[in-house]
N, C-alpha and C positions, 0 to 999 in steps of 0.2 A: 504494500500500500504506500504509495508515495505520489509529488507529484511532480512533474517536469515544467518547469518554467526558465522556454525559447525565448530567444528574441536577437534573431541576425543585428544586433549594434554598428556594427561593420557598413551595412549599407546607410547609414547616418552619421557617421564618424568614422574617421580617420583610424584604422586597426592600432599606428601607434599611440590614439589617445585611449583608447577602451582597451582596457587590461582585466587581471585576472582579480584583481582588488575591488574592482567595482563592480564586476561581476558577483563577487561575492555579498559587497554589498546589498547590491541589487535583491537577492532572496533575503539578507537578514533583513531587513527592509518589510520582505512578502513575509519571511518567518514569524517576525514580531507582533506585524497584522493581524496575522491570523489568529496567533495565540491569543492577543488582547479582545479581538472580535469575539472568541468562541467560549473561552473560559474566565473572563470576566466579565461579558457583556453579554455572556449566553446568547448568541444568535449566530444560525444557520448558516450556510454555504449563500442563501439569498437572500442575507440579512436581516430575517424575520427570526422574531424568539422561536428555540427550541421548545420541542413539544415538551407538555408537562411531564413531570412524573409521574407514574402510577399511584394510584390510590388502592387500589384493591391489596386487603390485608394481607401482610406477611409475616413470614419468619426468616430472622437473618441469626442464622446459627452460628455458634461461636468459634467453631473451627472451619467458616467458609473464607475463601477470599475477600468475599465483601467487608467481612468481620476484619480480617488482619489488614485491610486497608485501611480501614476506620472503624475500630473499636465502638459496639453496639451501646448506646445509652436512653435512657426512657425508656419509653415500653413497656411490656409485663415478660416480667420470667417464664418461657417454655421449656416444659420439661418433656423428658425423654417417655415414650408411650410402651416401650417393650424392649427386650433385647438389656444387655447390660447396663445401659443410660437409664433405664426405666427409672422414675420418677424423680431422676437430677436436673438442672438444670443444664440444657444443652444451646438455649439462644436464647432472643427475642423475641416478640410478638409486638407487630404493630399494625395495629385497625385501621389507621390511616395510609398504608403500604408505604412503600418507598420514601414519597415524598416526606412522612411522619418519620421514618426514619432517619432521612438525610437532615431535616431538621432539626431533630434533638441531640443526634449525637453531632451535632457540627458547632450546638450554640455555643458560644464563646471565641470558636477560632475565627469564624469569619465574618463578622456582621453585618456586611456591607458587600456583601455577593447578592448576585442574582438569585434569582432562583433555580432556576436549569442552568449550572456552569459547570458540567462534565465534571467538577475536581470531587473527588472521594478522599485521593492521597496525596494527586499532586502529581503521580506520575506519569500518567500522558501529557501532562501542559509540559514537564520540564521532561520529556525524552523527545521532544521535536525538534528537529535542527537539522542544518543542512547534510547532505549526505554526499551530495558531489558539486562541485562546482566544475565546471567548464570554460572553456570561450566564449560561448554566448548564451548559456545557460546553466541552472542551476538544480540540483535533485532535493526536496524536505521532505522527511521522511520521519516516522517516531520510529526509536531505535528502543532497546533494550527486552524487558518483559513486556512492554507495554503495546509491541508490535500484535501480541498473543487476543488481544483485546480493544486494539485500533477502531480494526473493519464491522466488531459487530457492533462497537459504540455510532460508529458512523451509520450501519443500516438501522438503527431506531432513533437518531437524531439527525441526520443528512449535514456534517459539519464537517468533512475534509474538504478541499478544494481552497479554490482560488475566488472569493465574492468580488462585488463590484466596488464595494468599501474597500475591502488589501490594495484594487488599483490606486483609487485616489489616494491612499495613503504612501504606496508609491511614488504617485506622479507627486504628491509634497516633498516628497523626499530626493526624487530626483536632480534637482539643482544642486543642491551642496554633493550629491554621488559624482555627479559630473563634471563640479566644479574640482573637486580631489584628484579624479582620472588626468584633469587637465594642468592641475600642478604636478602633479606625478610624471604625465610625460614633459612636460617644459624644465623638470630638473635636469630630469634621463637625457637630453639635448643637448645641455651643459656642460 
């Protein structure tokens, strides 16, 4: 899951101004966008809020994933129905699903998020980064465990890509990337 962002600079500029620096720019640029777009400002690949979170009641059990990304709080104690667990407790219960749970055990670390902002632990926002850079274009990609859990956070939220908000945030950015490239070759000349 990654994504490729082209762009022949060459036919607009001189090959010795646009280098491999401002290429890389160029995506930390789109990288940054993206992150601030999706995970603090919860919204989609089209700009629009991500969809809510579930309401329909759950159990987040103590030894699942969800649990070891963020530890279960609130809720009511469920316990174990049979088997050795039987009548320990093995997770939480929460009436209000997800969303009751993403809330309670979150209150205090972050009070000023959105409501849909993909962060459980934190680590898909910070396993994104660039993964190649080229001549005239560059690869971002989430790298680590988080690759394991990318695609399916993306087929119930539709948040990888490139929106029309990362352009403009590029094109602001653009000048000063440009303006660099062009002191950087006027040294090189020297």
């Amino acid at each position: 899951m990654s994504i490729e962002a082209k762009h022949d600079f060459g036919a607009t500029w001189p090959s010795f101004v646009w280098d491999q620096t401002a290429v890389r720019d160029v995506g930390e640029a789109l990288r940054t966008s993206l992150v601030q777009r999706t995970f603090f400002e919860g919204l989609n690949v089209d700009d629009a809020p991500m969809k809510r979170y579930s309401t329909k009641p759950i159990v987040i059990y103590n030894k699942s994933e969800t649990a070891r990304r963020l530890k279960p709080k609130g809720g009511v104690p469920w316990k174990g129905r049979r088997g050795p667990m039987k009548g320990r407790t093995v997770g939480r219960f929460y009436e209000g699903g997800y969303a009751e749970y993403k809330e309670q055990s979150r209150k205090g670390l972050n009070s000023n998020s959105v409501e849909v902002d993909l962060i459980l632990s934190g680590q898909l926002s910070r396993s994104i980064a660039l993964t190649a850079v080229g001549k005239t274009g560059v690869t971002i990609s989430p790298r680590g465990a988080a690759v394991a859990y990318a695609g399916a956070t993306h087929d119930k939220r539709n948040w990888w890509g490139i929106s029309q908000r990362n352009y403009q945030d590029l094109q602001a950015a653009l000048p000063a990337i440009i303006g660099g490239a062009i002191q950087r070759s006027l040294r090189g000349k020297q």
